[in-house]
Legacy VTK file of the C-alpha trace (Angstrom):
# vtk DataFile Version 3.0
C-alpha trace
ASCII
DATASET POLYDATA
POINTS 213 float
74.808 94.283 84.635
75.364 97.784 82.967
78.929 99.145 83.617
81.237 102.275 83.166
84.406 101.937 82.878
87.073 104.840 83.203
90.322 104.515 82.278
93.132 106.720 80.290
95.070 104.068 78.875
92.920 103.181 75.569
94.105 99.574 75.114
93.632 98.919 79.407
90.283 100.529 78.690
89.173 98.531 75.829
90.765 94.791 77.098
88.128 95.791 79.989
85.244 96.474 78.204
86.209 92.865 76.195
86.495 90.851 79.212
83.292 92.470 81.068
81.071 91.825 77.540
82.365 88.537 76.782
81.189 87.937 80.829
77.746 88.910 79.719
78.041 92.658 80.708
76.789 95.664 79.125
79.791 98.698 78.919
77.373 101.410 78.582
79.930 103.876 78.264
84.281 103.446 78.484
86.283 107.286 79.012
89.355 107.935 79.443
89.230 111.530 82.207
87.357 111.785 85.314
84.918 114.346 83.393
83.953 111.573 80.934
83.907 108.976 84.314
81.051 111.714 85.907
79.169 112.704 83.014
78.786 108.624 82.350
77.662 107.664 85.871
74.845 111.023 85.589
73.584 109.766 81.925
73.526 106.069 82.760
72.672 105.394 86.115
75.230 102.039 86.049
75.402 99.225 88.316
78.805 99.295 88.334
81.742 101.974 87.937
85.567 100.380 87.633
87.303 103.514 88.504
91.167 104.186 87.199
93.083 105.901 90.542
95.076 107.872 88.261
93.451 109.676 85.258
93.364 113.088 84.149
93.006 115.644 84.127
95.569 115.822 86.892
96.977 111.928 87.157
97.594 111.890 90.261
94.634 110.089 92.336
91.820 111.938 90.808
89.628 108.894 89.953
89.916 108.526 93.590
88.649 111.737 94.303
85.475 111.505 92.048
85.104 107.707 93.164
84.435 109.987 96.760
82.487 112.102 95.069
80.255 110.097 93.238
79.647 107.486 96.693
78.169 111.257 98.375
75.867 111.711 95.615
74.927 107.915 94.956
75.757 105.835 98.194
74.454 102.826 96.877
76.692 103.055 93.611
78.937 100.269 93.553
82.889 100.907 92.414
85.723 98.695 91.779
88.885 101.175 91.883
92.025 99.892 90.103
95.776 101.200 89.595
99.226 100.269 89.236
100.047 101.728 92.517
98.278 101.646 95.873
97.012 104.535 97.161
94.873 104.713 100.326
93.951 107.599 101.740
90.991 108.203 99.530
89.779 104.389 99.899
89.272 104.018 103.377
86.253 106.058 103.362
84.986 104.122 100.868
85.557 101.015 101.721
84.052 100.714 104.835
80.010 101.636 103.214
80.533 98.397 101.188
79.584 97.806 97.621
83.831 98.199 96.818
86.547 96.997 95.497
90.002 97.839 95.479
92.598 95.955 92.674
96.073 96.104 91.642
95.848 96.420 87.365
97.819 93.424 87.333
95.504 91.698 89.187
93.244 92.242 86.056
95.117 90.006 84.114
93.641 87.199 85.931
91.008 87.170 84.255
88.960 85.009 86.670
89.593 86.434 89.233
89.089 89.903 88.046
85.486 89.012 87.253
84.515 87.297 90.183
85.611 90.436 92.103
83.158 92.660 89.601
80.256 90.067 90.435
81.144 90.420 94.337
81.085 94.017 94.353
78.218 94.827 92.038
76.268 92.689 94.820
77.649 94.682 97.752
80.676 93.041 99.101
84.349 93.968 98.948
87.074 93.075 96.400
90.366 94.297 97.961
93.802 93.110 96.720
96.227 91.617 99.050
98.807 94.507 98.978
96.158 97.026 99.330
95.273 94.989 102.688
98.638 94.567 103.822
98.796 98.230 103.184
96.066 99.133 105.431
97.661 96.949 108.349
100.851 98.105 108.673
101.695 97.636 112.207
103.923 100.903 111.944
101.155 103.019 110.623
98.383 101.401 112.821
99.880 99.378 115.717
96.966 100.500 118.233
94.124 99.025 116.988
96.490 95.806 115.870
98.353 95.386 119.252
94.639 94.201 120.179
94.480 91.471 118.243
96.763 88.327 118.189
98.870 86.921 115.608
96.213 84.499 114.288
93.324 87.230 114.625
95.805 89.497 112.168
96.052 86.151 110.044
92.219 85.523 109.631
91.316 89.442 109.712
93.700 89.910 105.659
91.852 87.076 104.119
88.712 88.958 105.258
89.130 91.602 103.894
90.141 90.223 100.336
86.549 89.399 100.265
86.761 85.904 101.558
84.109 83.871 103.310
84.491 82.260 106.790
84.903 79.128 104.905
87.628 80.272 102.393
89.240 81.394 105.394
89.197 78.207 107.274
90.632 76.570 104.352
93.488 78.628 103.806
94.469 78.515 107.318
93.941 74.948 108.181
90.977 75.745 110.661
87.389 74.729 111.534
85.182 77.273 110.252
83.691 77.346 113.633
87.101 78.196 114.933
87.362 81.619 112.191
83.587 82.443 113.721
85.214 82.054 117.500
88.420 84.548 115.926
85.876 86.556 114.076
83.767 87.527 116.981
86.853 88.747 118.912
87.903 90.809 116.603
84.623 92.418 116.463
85.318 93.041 120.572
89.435 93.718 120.406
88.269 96.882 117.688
84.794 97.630 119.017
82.797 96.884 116.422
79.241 97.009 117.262
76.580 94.455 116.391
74.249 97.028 114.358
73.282 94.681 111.926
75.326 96.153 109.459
76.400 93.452 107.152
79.650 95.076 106.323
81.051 94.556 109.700
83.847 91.902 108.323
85.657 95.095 106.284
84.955 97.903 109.206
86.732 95.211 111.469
89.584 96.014 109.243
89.447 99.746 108.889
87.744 100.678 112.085
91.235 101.775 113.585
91.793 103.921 110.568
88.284 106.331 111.357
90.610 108.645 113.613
93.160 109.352 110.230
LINES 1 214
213 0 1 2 3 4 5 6 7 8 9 10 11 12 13 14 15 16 17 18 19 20 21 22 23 24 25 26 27 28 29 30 31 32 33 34 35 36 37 38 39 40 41 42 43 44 45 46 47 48 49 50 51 52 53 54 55 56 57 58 59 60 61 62 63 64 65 66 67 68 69 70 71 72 73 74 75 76 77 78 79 80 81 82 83 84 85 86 87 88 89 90 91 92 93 94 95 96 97 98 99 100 101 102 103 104 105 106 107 108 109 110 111 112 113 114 115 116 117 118 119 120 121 122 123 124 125 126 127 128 129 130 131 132 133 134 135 136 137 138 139 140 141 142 143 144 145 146 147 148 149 150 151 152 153 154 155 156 157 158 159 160 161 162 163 164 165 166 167 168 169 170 171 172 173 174 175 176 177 178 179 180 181 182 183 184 185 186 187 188 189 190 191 192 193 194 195 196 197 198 199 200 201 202 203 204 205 206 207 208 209 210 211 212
């Protein structure tokens, strides 16, 4: 797939580009500002943007902000946002159209699993690290919509929204895949999530409770 990558740090930037070519990826252009990030995305059309949270010109979370500003003018762009830090506010909007991913940079250094998160959002899922999920669920920050759920709903609802299957799910937890459908489904109900179809229900059943902030 064709990719941009923005990032300020030149050697982050360029250890990238080397693991996304040498995974049969095209880097059609690598910047280090969000200018550079917006200018790319118009000129190349991409299939793919990985997205630095902090960059310039401010460094503070304005990849964020053009990652925001770029899903308004292409909803159907896909974006993998990484950073050393996590940072929220700007990705639950994002997160909950699909088609994103959200990574700690150290994540990157597994390599494997790095690229199997670009593959998984490029095709429309959602690539969210573990901290950045048990970010988003703090029970002090969002115990309404948790108090509905039970402990084992909470359980099977984090591994969701890493991106993991119904299977993957049953595995790590010791459980009959039929039995994460059965926990699934409630969750849906406990945060009234509507059966539209939408096939991104798995991550709004996550961030549903965080619409109102």
């Amino acid at each position: 797939m064709r990719i941009v990558v923005a990032d300020d740090s030149v050697l982050f930037r360029e250890g990238l580009v080397r693991f996304l070519a040498e995974d049969g990826h095209e880097v059609v252009a690598a910047v280090g500002d969000v200018a550079g990030l917006e200018d790319a995305v118009a000129g190349h059309e991409p299939d793919l943007a990985v997205i630095d949270v902090r960059m310039p010109p401010g460094m503070r979370d304005d990849g964020a902000q053009a990652a925001r500003r770029l899903r308004a003018e292409r909803p159907a762009l896909p974006m993998l946002l990484l950073s050393q830090h996590i940072e929220i506010r700007h990705a639950v909007r994002l997160v909950s159209a699909g088609g994103f991913g959200y990574l700690l940079k150290d994540r990157v250094l597994r390599v494997d699993d790095f690229l199997d998160a670009v593959r998984r959002v490029a095709a429309g899922g959602s690539a969210l690290d573990p901290e950045v999920v048990a970010a988003l669920l703090r029970p002090e920050a969002h115990a309404g919509a948790l108090g509905r759920l039970t402990g084992r709903e909470r359980d099977v609802l984090a591994l969701v929204a890493e991106g993991r299957s119904n299977a993957a799910v049953a595995a790590r937890l010791g459980l009959a895949e039929r039995t994460v459908e059965t926990h699934m489904r409630s969750i849906f109900q406990r945060l009234r999530i509507d059966d539209g179809g939408d096939g991104h229900r798995r991550v709004l059943a996550v961030l549903a409770y965080l619409a109102a902030g």
